[in-house]
C-alpha positions as CSV (number, residue, x, y, z in Angstrom):
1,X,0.0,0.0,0.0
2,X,1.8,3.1,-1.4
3,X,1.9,6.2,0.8
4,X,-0.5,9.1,-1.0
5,X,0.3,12.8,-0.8
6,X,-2.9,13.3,1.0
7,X,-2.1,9.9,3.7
8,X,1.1,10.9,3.9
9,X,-0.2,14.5,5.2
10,X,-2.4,13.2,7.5
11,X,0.0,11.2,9.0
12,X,2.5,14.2,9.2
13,X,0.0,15.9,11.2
14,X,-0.7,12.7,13.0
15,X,3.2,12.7,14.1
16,X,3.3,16.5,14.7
17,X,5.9,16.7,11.9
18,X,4.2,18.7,9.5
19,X,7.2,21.5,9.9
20,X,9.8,19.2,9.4
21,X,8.1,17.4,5.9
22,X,10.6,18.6,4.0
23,X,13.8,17.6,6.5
24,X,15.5,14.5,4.7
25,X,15.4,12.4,7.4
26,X,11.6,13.2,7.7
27,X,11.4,12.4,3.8
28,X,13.5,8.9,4.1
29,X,12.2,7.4,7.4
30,X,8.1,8.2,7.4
31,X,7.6,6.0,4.3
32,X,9.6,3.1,5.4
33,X,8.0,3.1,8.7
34,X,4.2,3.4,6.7
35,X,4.8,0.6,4.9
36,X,6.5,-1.5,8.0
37,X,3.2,-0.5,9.9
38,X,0.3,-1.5,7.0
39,X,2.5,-4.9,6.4
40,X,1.9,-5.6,10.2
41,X,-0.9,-5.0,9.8
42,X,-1.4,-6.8,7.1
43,X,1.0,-10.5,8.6
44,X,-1.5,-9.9,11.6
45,X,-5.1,-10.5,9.4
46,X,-6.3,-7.0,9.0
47,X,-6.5,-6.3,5.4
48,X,-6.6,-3.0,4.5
49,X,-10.4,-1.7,4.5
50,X,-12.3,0.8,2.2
51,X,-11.7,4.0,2.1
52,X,-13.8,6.5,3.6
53,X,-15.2,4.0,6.0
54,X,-15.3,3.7,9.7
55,X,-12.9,1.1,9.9
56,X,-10.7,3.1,7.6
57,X,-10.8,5.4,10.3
58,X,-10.0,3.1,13.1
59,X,-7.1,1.4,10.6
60,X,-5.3,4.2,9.8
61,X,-5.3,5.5,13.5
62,X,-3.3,2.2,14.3
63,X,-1.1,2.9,11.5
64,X,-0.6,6.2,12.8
65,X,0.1,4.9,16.4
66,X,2.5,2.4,14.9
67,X,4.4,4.7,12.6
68,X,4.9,7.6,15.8
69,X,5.5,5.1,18.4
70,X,8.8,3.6,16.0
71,X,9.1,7.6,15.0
72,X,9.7,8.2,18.7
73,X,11.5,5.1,19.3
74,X,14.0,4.7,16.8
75,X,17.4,5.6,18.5
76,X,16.1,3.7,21.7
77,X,18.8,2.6,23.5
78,X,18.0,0.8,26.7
79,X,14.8,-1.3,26.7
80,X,14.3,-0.6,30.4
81,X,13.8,3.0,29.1
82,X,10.3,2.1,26.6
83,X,7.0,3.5,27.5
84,X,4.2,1.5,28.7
85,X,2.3,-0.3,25.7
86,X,-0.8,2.3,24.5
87,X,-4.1,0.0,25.4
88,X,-6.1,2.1,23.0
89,X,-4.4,1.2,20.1
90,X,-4.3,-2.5,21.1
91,X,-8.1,-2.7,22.0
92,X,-8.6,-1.4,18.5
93,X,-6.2,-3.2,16.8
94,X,-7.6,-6.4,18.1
95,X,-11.1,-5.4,17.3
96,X,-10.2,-4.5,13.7
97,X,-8.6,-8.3,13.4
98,X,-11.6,-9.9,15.3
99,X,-13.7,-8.7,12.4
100,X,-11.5,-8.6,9.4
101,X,-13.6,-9.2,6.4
102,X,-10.9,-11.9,5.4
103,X,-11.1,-13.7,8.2
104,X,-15.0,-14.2,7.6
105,X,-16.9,-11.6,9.8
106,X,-18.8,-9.1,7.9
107,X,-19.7,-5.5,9.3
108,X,-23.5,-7.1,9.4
109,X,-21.9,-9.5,12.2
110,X,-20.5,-7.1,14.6
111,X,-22.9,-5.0,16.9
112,X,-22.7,-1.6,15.4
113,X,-23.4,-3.5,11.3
């Protein structure tokens, strides 16, 4: 899944980097750790959903959480030093692979379908 002009600006914004889109490390590292994030995604059984949907919404927020979180942490030295997981991002992560459309749920299953 490429990385759109308009994804990657939301995801800038996301990352409160939207000053710095034009710094070359900023330019290099964003994409790499995009597509890292959608392939977990992805090797965990969440395809990528339809955009413009509600679970669009809640997929590229764990994207987002993903990419900052390895943003933040990528010189981390000391693993004593990491921050406590984020439960909102795994909550919704596992609810967005509990009812992956691949992995035969439909939005018609889940309570709010």
């Amino acid at each position: 899944m490429a990385l759109s002009d308009e994804r990657r600006e939301a995801l800038l914004a996301y990352c409160r980097l939207t000053e710095l889109k034009d710094d070359p490390e900023v330019e290099a590292v964003i994409p790499v750790l995009y597509e890292a994030a959608v392939s977990y995604m992805t090797q965990a059984g969440i395809s990528p959903p339809e955009a413009g949907t509600a679970r669009a919404a809640q997929y590229d927020l764990c994207v987002n959480a993903m990419v900052l979180d390895a943003w933040d942490h990528r010189d981390l030295k000391e693993p004593g030093a990491m921050a406590a997981e984020n439960f909102a991002f795994r909550r919704m992560l596992v609810q967005l692979k509990l009812t992956d459309p691949w992995m035969g749920v439909s939005d018609s299953d889940t309570p709010a379908g």
